[in-house]
C-alpha positions as CSV (number, residue, x, y, z in Angstrom):
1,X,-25.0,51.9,119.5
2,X,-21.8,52.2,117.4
3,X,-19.3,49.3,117.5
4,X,-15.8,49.8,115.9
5,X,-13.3,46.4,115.6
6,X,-9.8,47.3,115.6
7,X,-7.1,45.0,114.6
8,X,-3.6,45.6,112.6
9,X,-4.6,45.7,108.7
10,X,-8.6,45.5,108.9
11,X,-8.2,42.3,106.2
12,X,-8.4,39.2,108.8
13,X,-9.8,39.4,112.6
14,X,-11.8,43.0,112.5
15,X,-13.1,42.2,109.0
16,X,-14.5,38.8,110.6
17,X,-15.6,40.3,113.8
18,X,-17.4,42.8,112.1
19,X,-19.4,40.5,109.6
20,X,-20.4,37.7,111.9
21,X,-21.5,40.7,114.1
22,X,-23.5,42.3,111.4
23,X,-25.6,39.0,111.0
24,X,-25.7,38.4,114.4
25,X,-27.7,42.0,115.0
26,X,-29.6,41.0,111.5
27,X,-30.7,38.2,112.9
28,X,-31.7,39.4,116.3
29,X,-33.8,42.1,114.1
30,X,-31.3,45.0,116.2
31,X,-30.8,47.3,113.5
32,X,-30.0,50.3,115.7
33,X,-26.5,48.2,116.4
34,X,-24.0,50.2,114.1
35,X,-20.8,47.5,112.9
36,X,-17.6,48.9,111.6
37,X,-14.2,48.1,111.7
38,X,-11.1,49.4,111.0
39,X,-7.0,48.7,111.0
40,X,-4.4,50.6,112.8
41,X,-1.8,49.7,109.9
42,X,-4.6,49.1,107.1
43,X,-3.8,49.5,103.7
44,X,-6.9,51.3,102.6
45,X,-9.0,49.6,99.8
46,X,-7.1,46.0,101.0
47,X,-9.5,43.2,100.3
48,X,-10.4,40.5,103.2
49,X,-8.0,37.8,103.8
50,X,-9.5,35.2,101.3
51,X,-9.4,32.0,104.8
52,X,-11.7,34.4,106.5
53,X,-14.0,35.1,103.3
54,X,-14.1,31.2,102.7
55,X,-14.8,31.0,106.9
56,X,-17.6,33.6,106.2
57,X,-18.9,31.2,103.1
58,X,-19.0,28.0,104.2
59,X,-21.5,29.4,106.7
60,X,-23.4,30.9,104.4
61,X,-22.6,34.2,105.6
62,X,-23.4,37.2,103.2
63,X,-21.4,40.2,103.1
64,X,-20.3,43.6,101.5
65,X,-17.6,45.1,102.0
66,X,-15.5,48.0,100.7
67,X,-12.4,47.3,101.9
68,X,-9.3,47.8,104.4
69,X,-10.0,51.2,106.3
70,X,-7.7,52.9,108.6
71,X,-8.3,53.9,112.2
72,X,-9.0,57.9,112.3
73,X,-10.1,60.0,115.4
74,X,-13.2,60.4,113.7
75,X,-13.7,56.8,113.5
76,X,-13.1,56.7,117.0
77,X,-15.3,59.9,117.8
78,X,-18.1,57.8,115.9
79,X,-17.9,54.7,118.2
80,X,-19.8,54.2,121.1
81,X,-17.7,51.0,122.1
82,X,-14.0,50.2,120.5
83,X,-12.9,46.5,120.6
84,X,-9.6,45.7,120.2
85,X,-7.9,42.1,119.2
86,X,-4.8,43.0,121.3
87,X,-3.2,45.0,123.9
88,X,-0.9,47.0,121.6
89,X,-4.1,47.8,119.7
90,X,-5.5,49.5,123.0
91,X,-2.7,51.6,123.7
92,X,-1.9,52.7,119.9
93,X,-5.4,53.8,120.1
94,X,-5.5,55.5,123.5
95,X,-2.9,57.3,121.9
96,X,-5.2,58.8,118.9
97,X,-7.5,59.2,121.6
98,X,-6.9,59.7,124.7
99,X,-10.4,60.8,126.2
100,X,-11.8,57.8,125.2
101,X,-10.2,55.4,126.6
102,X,-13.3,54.5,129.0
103,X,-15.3,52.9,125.4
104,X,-11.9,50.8,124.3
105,X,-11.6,47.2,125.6
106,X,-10.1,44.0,123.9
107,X,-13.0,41.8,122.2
108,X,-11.1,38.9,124.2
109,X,-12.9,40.1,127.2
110,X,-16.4,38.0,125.5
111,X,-14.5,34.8,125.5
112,X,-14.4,33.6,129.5
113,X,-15.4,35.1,132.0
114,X,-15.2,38.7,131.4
115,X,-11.1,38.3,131.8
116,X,-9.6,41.8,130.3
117,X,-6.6,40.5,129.3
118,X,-7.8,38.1,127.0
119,X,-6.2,38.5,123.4
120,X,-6.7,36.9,119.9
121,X,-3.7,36.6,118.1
122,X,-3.3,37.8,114.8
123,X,-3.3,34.5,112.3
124,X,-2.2,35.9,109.0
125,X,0.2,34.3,107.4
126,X,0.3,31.5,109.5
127,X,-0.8,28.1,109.7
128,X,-4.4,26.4,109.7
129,X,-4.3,26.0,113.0
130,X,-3.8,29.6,113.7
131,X,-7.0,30.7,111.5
132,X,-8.8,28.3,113.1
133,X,-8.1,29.5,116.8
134,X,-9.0,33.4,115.7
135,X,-11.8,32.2,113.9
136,X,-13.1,30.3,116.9
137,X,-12.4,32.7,119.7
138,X,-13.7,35.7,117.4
139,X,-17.2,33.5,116.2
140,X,-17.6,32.7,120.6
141,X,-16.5,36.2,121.6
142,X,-19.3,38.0,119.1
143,X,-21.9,35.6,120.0
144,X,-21.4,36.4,123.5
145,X,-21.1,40.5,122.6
146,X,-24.5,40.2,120.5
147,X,-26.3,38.8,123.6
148,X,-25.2,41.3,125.6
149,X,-26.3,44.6,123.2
């Protein structure tokens, strides 16, 4: 199984989403779980939003990566489920891809009840409190993902 995250620059909630669920599978010894994620307005190269590389240390969390990657249709071709933080996400990305619509829902979906609508709001450049709640809802909507792959 593929798994893409999709956010707005790829530097704060796909980049976390992507490295908690990379330990998660690690941990769970599910290496045939494939992470990525990707931005649909990334600045290719961009390096993580340093509050979610401290998030990601303070739990002891190792992690490479490259950098900020854009959205392509190949990137979508390659997934085998698309998670989204928001709903302008979805529809910028049924856009590059129409046909594949069915495999794109919003990671929000993990956090109660299976509700669709359910969005994480993007926190950069705003307050503590705002990192905190994207970090929170992303950490409880992965752990929920995980135990469903």
């Amino acid at each position: 199984m593929n798994v893409l995250f999709v956010c707005t620059g790829n530097v704060s909630r796909s980049f976390l989403a992507e490295m908690l669920l990379k330990q998660s599978m690690a941990g769970q010894n599910k290496r045939a779980v494939k992470v990525q994620s990707a931005g649909l307005f990334a600045e290719p190269g961009a390096g993580p939003d340093p509050v979610m590389v401290r998030y990601l240390e303070a739990r002891h969390i190792v992690f490479d990566h490259p950098g900020a990657q854009a959205v392509t249709p190949d990137l979508l071709d390659w997934a085998d489920l698309v998670l989204a933080m928001e709903k302008f996400h979805l529809e910028l990305l049924v856009h590059i891809r129409p046909d594949s619509k069915q495999k794109m829902q919003l990671l929000g979906r993990y956090l109660s009840g299976n509700q669709p609508e359910d969005e994480i709001r993007d926190p950069f450049g705003k307050s503590a409190f705002h990192y905190r709640l994207a970090q929170s809802q992303i950490a409880l909507a992965v752990k929920a993902l995980a135990a469903s792959l």
